[in-house]
N, C-alpha and C positions, 0 to 999 in steps of 0.2 A: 705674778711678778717673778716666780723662780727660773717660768719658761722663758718669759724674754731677756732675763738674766743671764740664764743658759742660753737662751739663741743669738744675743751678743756677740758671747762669748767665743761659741762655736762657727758663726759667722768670721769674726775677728781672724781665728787660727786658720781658716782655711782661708781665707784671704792672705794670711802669712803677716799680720798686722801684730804687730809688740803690744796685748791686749792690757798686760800690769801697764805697762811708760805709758799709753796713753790714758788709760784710769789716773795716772799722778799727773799728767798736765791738766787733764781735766779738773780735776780738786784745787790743783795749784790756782788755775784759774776763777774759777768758784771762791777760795780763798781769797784772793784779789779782788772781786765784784763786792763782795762781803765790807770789806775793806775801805772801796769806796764809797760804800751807801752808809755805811756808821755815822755819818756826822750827821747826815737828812734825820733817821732815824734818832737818834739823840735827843738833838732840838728837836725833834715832834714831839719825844716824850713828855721830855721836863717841859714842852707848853702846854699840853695837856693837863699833865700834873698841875701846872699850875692855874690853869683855867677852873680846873675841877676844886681845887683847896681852896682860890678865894673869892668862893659863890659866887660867880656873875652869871652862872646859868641860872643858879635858883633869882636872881634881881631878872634875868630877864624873862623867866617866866610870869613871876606877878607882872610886869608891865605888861607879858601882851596876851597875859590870863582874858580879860571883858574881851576883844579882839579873838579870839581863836572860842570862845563860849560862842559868841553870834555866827560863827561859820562851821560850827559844831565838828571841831577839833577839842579832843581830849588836853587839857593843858599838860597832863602828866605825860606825854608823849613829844612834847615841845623839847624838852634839853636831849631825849632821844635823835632828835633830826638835825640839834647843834653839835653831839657829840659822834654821829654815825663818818659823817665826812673823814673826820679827823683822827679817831680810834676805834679799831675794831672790838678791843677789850674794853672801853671804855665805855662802848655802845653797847657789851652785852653787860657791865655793869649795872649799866643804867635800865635794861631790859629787866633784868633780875630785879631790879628794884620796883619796877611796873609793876611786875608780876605780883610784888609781895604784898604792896599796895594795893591795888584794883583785882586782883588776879586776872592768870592767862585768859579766862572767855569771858572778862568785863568788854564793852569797849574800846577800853584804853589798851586792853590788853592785846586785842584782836588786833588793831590800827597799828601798835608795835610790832605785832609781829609780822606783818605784811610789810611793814616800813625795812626791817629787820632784811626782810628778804629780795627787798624793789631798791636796794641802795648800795652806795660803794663805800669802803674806805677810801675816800678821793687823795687827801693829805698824803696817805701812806702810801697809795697807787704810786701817785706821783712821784713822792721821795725816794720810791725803792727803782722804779722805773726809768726814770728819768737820770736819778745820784747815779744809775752802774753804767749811764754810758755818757756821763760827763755833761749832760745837757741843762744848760744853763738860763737862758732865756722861755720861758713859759709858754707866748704867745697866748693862744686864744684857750689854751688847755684847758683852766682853770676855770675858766667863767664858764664855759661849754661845762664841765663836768659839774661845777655847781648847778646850774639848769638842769641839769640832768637827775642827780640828787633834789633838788626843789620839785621836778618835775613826777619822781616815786614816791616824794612824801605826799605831795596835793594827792596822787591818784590812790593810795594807797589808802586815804582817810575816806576817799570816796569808794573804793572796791567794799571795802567793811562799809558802809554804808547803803550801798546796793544790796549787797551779798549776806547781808547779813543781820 
């Protein structure tokens, strides 16, 4: 990091380029992007937060506990694949909590953590992505990336199940 720091740098000078003023538009900038993604970021949180406080993950686990038993899906890895989209920290919450539970090399733990690794923060992809450059209308984004996310958790429950 120190060399392409310094070959910046030295690039910059010999180009004869104002290497400090452009280091401060650039932050200035940065500052600004920051700025306008704060509010996406915001509301995600506080819906998160409040998804997580008034248990509708753990409601909707029992409801599709018999359903995810017959296709031999771990249940304890179900609010995993509800909370992976939405929050990154909230996903490795909920991982921590697998772990503490079933431990890391149960099944549950195993199908976590390949889930863990085959999925996005979709929500926050989006909010951060999209909020910095004013983009407003979704289109097809969401549903593609939900598929997409569906599509790492089905495979991931079957990889630990091949593999292992």
């Amino acid at each position: 990091m120190l060399v392409c720091a310094a070959g910046i740098i030295i690039t910059g000078l010999f180009k004869k380029v104002p290497v400090f003023d452009e280091f401060l538009v650039g932050a200035k900038d940065g500052l600004h992007s920051a700025v306008k993604v704060a509010p996406a970021l915001v509301a995600l949180v506080a819906s998160v937060s409040m998804l997580r406080a008034s248990g509708a993950i753990g409601s909707a686990v029992e409801i599709m506990k018999p359903l995810f038993a017959a296709i031999s899906i771990p249940p304890e890895v179900f609010p995993l694949a509800l909370m992976r989209p939405i929050s990154g920290s909230g996903a490795l919450a909920v991982l921590k909590d697998i772990f503490s539970s079933s431990g890391p090399d149960s099944h549950a733990g195993l199908v976590a953590s390949v889930m863990m690794g085959s999925s996005e923060t979709t929500f926050y992809t989006i909010a951060v992505y999209y909020g910095s450059v004013g983009i407003k209308k979704l289109g097809a984004t969401v549903p593609a990336a939900l598929m997409a996310d569906i599509t790492g958790f089905i495979f991931s429950v079957l990889a630990v199940l091949i593999f292992f």
